[in-house]
N, CA, C and O atoms as a GROMACS GRO file, in nm:
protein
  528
    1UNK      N    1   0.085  -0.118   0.000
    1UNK     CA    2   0.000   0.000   0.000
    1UNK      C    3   0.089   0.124   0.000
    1UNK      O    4   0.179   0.148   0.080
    2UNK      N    5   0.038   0.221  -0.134
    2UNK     CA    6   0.146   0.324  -0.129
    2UNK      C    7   0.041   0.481  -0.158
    2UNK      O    8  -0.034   0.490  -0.254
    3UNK      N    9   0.061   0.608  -0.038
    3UNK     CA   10  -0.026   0.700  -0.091
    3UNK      C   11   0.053   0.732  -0.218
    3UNK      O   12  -0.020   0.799  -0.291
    4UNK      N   13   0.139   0.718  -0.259
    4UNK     CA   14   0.195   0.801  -0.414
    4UNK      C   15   0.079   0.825  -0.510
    4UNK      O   16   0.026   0.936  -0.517
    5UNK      N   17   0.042   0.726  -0.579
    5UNK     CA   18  -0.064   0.759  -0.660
    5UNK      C   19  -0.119   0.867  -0.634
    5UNK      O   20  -0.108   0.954  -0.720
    6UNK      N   21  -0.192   0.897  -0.513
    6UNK     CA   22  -0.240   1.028  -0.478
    6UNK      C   23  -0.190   1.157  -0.469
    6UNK      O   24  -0.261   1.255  -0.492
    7UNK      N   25  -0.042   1.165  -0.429
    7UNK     CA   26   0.026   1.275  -0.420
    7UNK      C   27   0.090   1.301  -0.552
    7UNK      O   28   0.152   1.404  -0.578
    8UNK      N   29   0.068   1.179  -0.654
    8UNK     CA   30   0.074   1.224  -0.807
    8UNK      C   31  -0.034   1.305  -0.857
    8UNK      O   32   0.006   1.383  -0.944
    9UNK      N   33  -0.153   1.314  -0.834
    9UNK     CA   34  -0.293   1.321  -0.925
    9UNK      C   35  -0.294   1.451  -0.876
    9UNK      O   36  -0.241   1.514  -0.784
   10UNK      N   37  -0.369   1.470  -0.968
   10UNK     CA   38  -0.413   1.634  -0.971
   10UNK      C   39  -0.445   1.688  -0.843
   10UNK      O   40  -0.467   1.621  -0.742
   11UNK      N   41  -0.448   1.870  -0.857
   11UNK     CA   42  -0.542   1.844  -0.713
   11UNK      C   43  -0.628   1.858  -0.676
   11UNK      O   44  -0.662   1.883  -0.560
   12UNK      N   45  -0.723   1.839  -0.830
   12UNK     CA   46  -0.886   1.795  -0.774
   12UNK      C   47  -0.906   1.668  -0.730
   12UNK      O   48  -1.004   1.644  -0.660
   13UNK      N   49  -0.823   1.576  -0.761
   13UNK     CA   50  -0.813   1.448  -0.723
   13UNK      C   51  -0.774   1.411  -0.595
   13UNK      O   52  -0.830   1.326  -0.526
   14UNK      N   53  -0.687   1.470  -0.568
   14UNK     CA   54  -0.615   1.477  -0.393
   14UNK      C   55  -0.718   1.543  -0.313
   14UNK      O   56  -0.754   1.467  -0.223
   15UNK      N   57  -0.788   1.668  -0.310
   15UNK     CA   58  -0.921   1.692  -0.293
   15UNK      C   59  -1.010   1.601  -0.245
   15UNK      O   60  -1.044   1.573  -0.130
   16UNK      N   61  -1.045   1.553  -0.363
   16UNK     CA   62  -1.172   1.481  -0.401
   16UNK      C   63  -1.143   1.311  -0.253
   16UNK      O   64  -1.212   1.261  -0.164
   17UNK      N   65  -0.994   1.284  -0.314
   17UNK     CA   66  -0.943   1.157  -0.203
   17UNK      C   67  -0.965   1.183  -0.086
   17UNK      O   68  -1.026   1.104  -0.013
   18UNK      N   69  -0.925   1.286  -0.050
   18UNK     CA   70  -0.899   1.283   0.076
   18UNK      C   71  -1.010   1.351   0.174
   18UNK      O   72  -0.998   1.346   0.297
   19UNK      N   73  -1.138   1.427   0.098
   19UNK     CA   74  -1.241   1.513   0.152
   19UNK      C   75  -1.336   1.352   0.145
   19UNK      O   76  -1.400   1.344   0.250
   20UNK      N   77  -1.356   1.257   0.074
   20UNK     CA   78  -1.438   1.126   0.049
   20UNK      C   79  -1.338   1.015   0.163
   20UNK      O   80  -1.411   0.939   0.226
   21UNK      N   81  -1.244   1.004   0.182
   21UNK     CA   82  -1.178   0.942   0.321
   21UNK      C   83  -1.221   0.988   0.465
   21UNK      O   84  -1.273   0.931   0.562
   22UNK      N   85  -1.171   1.134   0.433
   22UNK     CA   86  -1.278   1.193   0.583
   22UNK      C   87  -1.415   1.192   0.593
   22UNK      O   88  -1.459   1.163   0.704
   23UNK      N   89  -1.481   1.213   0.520
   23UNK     CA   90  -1.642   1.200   0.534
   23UNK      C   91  -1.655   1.016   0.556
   23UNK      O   92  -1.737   0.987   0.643
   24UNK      N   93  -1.609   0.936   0.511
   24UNK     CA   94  -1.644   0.772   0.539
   24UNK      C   95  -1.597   0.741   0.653
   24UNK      O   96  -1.667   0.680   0.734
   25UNK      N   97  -1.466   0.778   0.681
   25UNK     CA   98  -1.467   0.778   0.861
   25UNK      C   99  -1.545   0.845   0.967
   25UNK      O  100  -1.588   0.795   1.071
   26UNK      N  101  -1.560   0.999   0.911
   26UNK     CA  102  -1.664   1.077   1.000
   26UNK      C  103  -1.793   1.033   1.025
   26UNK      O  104  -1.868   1.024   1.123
   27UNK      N  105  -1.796   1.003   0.876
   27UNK     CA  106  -1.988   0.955   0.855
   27UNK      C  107  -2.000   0.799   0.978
   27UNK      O  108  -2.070   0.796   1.080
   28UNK      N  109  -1.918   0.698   0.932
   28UNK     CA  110  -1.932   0.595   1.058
   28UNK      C  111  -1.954   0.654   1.169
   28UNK      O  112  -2.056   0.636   1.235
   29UNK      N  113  -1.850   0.739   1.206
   29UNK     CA  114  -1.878   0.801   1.359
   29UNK      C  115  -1.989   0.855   1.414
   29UNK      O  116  -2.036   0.848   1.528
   30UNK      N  117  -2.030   0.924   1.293
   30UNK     CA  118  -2.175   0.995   1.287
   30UNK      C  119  -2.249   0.907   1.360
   30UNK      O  120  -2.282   0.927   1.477
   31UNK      N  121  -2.285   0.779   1.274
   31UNK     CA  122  -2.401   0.674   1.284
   31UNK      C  123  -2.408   0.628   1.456
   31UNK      O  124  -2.493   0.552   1.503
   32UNK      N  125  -2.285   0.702   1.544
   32UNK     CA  126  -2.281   0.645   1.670
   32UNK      C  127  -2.315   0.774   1.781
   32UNK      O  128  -2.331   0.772   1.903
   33UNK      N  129  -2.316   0.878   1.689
   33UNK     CA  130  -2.367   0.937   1.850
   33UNK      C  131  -2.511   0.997   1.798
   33UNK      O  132  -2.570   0.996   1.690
   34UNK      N  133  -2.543   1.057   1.944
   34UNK     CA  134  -2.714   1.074   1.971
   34UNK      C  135  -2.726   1.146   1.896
   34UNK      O  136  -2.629   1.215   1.866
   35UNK      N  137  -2.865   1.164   1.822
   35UNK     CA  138  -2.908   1.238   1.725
   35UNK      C  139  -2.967   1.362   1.816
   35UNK      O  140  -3.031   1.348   1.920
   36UNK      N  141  -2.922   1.515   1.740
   36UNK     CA  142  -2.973   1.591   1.815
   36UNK      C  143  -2.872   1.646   1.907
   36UNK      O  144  -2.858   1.763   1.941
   37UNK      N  145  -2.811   1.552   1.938
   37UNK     CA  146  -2.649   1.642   1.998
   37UNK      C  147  -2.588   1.738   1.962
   37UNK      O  148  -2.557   1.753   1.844
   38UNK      N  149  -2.555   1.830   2.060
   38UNK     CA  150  -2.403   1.896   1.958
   38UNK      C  151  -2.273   1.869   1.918
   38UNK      O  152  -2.190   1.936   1.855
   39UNK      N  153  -2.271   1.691   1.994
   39UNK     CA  154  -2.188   1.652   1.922
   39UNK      C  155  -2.214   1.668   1.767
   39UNK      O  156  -2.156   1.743   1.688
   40UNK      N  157  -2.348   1.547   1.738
   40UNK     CA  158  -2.423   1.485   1.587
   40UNK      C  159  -2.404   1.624   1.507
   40UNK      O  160  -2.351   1.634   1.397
   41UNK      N  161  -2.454   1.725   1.581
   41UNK     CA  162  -2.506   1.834   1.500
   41UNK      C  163  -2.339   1.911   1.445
   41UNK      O  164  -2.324   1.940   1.326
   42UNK      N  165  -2.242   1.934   1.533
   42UNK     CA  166  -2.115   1.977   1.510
   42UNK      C  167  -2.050   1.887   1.374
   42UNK      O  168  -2.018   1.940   1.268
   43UNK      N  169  -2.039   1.726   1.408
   43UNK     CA  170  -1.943   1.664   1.348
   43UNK      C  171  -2.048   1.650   1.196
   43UNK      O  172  -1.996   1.630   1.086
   44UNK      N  173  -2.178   1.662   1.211
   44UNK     CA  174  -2.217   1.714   1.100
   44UNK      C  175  -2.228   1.767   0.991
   44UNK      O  176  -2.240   1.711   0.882
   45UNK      N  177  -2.225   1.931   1.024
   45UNK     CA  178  -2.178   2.001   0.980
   45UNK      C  179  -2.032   2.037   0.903
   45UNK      O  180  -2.007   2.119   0.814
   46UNK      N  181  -1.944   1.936   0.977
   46UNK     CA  182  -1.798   1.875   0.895
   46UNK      C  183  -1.847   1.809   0.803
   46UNK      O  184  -1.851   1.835   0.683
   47UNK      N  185  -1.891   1.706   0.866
   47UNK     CA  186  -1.927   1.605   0.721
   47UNK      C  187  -2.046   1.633   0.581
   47UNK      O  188  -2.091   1.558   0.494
   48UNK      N  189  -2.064   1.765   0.608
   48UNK     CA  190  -2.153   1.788   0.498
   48UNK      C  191  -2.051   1.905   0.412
   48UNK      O  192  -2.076   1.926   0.293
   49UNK      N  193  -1.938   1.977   0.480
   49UNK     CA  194  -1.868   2.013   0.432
   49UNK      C  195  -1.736   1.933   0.316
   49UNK      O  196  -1.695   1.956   0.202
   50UNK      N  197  -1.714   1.859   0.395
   50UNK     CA  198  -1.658   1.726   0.328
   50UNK      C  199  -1.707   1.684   0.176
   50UNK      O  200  -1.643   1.662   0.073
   51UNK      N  201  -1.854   1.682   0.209
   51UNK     CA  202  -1.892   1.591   0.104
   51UNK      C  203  -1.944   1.676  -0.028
   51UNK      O  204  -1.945   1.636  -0.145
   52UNK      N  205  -1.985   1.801   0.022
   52UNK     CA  206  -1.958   1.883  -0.044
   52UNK      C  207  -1.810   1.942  -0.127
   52UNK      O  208  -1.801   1.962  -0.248
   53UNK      N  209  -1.696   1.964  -0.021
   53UNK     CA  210  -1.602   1.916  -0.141
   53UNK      C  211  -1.550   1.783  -0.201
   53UNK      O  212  -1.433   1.780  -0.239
   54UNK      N  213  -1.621   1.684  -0.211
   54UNK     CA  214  -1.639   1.561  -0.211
   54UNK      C  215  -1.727   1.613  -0.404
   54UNK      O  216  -1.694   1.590  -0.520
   55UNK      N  217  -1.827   1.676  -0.347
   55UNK     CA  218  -1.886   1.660  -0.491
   55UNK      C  219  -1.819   1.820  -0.601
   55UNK      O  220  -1.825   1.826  -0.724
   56UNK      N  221  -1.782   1.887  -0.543
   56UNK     CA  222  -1.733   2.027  -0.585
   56UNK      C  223  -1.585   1.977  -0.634
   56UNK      O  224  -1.517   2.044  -0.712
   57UNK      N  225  -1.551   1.877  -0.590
   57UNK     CA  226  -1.385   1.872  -0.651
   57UNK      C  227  -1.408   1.728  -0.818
   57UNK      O  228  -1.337   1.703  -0.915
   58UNK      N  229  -1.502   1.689  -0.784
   58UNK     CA  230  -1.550   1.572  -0.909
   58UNK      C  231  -1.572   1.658  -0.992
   58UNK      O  232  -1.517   1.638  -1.100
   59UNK      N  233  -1.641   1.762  -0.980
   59UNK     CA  234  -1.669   1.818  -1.113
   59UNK      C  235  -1.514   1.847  -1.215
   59UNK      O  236  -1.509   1.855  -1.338
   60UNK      N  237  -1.414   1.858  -1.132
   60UNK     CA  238  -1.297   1.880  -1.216
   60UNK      C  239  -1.221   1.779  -1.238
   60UNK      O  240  -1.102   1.798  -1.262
   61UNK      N  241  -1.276   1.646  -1.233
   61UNK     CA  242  -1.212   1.523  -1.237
   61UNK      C  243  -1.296   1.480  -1.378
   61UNK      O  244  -1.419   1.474  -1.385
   62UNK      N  245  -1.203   1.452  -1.485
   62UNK     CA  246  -1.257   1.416  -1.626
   62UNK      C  247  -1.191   1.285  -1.698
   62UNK      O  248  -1.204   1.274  -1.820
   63UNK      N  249  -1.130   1.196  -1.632
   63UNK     CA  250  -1.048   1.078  -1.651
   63UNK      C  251  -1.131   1.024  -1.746
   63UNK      O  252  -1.092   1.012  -1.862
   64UNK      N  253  -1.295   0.974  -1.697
   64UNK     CA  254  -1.365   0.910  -1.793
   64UNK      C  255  -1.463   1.002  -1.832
   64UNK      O  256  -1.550   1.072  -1.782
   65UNK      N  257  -1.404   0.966  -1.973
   65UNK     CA  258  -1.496   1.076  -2.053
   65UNK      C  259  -1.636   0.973  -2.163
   65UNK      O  260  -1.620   0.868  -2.224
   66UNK      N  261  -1.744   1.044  -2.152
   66UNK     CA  262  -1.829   0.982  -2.222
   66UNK      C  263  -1.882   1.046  -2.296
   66UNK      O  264  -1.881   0.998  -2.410
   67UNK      N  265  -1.955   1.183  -2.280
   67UNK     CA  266  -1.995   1.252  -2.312
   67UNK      C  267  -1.914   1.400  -2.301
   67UNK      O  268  -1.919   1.465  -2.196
   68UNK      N  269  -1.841   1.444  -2.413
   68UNK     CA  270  -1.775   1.561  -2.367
   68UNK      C  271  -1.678   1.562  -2.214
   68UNK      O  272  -1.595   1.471  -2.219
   69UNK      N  273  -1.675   1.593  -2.163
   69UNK     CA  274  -1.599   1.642  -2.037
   69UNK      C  275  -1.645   1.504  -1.927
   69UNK      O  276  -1.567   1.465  -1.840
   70UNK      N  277  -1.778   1.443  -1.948
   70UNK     CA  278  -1.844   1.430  -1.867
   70UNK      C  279  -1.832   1.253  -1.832
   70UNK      O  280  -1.771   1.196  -1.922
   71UNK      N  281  -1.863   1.189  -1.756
   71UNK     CA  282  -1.920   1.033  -1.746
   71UNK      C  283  -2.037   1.037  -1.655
   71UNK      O  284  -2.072   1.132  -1.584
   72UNK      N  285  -2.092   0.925  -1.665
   72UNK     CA  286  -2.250   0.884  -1.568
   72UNK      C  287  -2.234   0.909  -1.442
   72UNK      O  288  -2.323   0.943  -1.364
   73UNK      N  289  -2.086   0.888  -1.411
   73UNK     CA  290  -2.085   0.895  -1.237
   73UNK      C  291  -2.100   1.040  -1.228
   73UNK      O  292  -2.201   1.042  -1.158
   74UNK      N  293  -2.072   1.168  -1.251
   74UNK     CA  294  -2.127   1.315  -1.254
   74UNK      C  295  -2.251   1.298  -1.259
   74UNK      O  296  -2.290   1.406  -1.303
   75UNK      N  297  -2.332   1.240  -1.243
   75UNK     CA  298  -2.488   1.245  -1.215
   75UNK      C  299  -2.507   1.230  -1.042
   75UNK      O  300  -2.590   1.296  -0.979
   76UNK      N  301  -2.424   1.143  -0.989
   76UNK     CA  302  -2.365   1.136  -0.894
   76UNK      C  303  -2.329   1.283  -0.828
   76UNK      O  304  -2.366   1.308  -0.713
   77UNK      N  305  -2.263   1.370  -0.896
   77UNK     CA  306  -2.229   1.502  -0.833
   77UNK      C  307  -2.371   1.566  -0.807
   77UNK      O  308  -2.397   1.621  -0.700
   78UNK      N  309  -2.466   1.556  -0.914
   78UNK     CA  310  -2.591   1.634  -0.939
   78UNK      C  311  -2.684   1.584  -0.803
   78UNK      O  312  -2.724   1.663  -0.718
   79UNK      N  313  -2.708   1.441  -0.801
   79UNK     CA  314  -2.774   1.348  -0.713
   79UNK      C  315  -2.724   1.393  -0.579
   79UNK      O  316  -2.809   1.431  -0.498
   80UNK      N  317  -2.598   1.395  -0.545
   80UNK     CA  318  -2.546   1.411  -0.411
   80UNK      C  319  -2.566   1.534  -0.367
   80UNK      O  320  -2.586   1.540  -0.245
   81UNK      N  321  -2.569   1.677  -0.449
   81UNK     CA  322  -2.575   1.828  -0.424
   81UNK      C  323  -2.724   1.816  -0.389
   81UNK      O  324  -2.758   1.835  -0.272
   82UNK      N  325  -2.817   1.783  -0.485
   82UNK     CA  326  -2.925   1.808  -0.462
   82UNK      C  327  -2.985   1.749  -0.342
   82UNK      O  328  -3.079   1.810  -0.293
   83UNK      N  329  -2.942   1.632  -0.283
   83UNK     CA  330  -2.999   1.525  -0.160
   83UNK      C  331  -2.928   1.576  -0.059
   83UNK      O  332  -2.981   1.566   0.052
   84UNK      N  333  -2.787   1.646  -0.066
   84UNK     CA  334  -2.784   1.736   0.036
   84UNK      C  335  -2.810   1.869   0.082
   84UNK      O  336  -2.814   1.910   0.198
   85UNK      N  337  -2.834   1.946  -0.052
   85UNK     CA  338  -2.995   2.030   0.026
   85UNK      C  339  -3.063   2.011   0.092
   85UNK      O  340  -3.067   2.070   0.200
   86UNK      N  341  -3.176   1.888   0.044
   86UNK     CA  342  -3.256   1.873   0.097
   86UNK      C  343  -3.262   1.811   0.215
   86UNK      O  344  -3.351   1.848   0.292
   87UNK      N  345  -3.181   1.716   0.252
   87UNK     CA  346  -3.101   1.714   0.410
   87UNK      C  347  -3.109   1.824   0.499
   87UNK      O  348  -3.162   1.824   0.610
   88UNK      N  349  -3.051   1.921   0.437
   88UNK     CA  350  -3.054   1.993   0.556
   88UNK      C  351  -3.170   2.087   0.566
   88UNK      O  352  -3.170   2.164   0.662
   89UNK      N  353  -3.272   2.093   0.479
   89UNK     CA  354  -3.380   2.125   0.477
   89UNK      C  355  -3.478   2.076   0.571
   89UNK      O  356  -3.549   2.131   0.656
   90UNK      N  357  -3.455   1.909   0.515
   90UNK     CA  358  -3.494   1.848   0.647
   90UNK      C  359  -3.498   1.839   0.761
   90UNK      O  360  -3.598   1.811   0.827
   91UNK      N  361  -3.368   1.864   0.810
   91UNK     CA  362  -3.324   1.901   0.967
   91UNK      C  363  -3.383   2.001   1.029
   91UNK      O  364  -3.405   1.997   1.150
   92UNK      N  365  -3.417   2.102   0.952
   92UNK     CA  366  -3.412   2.253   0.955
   92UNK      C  367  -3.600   2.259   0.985
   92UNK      O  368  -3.661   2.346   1.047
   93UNK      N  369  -3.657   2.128   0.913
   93UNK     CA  370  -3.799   2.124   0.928
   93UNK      C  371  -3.814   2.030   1.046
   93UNK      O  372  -3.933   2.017   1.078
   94UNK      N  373  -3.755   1.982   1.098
   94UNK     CA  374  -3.816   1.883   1.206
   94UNK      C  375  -3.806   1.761   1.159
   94UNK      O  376  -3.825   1.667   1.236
   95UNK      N  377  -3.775   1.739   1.032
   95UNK     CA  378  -3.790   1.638   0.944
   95UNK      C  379  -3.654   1.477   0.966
   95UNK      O  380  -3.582   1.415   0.888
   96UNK      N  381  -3.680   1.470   1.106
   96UNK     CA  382  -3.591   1.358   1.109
   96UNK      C  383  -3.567   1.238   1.030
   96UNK      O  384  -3.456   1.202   0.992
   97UNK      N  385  -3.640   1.196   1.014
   97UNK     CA  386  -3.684   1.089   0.902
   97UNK      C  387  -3.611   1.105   0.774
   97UNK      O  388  -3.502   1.064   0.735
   98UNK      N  389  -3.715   1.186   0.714
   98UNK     CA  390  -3.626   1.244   0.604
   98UNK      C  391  -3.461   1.307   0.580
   98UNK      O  392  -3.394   1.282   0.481
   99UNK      N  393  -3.415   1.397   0.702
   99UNK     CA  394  -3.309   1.399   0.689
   99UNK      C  395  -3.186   1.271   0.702
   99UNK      O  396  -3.075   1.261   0.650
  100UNK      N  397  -3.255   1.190   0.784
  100UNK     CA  398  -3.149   1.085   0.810
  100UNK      C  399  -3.138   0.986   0.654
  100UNK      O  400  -3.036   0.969   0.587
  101UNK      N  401  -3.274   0.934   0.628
  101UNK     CA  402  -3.281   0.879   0.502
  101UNK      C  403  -3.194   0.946   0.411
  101UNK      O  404  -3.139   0.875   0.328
  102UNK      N  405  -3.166   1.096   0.408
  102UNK     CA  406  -3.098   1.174   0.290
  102UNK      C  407  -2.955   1.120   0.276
  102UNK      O  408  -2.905   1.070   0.175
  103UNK      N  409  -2.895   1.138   0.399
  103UNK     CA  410  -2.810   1.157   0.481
  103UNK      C  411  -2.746   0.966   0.461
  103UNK      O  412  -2.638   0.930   0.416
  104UNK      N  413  -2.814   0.912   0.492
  104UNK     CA  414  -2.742   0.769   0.444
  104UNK      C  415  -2.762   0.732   0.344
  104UNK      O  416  -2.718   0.617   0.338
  105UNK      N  417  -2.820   0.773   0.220
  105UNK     CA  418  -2.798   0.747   0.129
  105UNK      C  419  -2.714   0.797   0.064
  105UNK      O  420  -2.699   0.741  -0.044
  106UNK      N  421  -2.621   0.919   0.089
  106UNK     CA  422  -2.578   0.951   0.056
  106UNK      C  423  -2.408   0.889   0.073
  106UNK      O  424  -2.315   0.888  -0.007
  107UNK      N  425  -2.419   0.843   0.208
  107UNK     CA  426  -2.326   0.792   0.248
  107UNK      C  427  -2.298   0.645   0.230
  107UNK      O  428  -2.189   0.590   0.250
  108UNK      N  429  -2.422   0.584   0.185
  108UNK     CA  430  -2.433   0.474   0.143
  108UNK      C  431  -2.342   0.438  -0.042
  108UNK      O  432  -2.241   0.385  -0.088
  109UNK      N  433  -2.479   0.519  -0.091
  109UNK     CA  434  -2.428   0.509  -0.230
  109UNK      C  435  -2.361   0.626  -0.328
  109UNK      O  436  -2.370   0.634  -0.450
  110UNK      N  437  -2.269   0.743  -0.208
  110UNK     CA  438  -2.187   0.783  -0.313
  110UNK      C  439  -2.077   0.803  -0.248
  110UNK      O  440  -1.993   0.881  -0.291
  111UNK      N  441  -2.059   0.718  -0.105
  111UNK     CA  442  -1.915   0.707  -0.027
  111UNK      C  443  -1.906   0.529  -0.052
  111UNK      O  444  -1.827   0.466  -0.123
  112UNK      N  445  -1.959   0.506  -0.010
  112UNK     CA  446  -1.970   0.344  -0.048
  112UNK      C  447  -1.962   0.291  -0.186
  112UNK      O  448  -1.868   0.242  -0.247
  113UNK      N  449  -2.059   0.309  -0.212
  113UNK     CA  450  -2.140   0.250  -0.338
  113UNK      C  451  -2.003   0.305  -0.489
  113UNK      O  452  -1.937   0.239  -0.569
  114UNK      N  453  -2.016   0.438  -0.464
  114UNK     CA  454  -1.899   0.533  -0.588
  114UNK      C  455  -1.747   0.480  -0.502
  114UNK      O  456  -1.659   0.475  -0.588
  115UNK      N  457  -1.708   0.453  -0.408
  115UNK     CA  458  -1.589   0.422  -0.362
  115UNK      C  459  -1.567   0.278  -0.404
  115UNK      O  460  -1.460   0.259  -0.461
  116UNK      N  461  -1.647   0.169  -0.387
  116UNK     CA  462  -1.603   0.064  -0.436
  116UNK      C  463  -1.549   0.036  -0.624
  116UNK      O  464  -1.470  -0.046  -0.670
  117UNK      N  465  -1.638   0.148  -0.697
  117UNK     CA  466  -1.570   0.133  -0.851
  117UNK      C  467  -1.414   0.178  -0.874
  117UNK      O  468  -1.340   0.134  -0.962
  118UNK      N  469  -1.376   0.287  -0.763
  118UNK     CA  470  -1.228   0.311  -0.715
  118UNK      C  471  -1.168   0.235  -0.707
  118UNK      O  472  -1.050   0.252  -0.739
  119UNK      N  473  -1.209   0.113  -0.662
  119UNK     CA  474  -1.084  -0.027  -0.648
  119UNK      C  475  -1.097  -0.066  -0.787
  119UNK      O  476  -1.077  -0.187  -0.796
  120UNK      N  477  -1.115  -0.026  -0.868
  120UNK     CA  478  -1.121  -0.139  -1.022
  120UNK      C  479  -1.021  -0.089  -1.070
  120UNK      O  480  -0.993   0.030  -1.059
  121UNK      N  481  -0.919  -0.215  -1.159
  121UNK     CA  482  -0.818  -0.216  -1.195
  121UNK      C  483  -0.762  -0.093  -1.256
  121UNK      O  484  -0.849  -0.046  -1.330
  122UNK      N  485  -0.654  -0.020  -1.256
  122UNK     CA  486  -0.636   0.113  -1.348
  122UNK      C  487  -0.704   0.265  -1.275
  122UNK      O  488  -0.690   0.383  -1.308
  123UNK      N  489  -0.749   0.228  -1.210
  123UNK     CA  490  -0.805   0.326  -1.084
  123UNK      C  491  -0.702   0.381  -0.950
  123UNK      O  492  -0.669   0.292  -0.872
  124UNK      N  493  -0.665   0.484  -0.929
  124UNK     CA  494  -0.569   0.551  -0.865
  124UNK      C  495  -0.598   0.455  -0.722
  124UNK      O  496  -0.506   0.386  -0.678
  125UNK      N  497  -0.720   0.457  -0.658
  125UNK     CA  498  -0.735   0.402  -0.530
  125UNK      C  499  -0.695   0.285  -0.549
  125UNK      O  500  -0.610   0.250  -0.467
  126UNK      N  501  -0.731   0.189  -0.647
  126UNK     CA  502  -0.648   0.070  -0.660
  126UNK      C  503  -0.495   0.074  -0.688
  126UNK      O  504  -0.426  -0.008  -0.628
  127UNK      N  505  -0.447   0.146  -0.757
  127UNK     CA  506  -0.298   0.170  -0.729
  127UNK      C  507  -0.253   0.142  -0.570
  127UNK      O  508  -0.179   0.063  -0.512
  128UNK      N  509  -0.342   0.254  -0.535
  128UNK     CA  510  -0.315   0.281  -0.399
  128UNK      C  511  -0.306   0.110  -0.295
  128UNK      O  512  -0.210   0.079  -0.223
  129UNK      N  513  -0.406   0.043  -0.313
  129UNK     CA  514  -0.404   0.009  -0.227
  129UNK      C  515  -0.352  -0.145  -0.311
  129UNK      O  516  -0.370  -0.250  -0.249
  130UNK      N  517  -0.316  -0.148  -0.389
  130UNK     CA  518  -0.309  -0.292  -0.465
  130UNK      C  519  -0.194  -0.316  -0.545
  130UNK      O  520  -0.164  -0.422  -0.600
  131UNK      N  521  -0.107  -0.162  -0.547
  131UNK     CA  522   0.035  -0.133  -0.597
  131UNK      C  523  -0.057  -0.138  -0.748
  131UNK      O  524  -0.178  -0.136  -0.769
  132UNK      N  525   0.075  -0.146  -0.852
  132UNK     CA  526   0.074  -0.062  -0.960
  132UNK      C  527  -0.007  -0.113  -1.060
  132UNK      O  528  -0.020  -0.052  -1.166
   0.00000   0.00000   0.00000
């Protein structure tokens, strides 16, 4: 296991690595304290910062191109901005339910879900963690 790959790549990419590392550790942590805390509510507020540059640094990541500039996973950027609005909309309404649902899905399927295609062969995180 070598960070190089990373401290090679651009630095929307180093960005993008390392703001999506902190939010998947934070976010676990999240899932453990009381909702409604100022802990929840503090370490929160990190992790929505995070993931926000999480989706603000993808937009300048163009490796796979499909369409112009673009690939399917940038729907992903669109999906994640917009569900974290409304997250915190939710919060903001009383809307526990809804915010939490926002809130792990997000963490589900675009820290999880978009992190596991990272390990596929030719992929910097697989560098990373699988050598060259």
């Amino acid at each position: 296991m070598t960070i190089e790959p990373i401290l090679a790549a651009s630095p929307a990419i180093q960005i993008h690595v390392w703001a999506a590392l902190g939010a998947l550790m934070l976010g676990a942590a999240q899932f453990t304290t009381r909702r409604g805390s100022t802990l929840h509510r503090s370490l929160g507020w990190v992790w929505i910062v995070l993931i926000a540059a999480v989706a603000l640094s993808s937009l300048f990541i163009h490796q796979i191109r499909m369409v112009g500039l673009w690939s399917p996973i940038h729907l992903l950027t669109v999906t994640t901005t917009v569900t974290l609005v409304y997250a915190i909309y939710a919060a903001r309404a009383r809307n526990h339910r809804g915010h939490g649902i926002a809130l792990a899905s997000i963490y589900v399927t675009g820290l999880i879900g978009a992190g596991a295609f990272t390990l596929m062969p030719g992929r910097i995180m697989h560098q990373v963690l699988f050598g060259g």
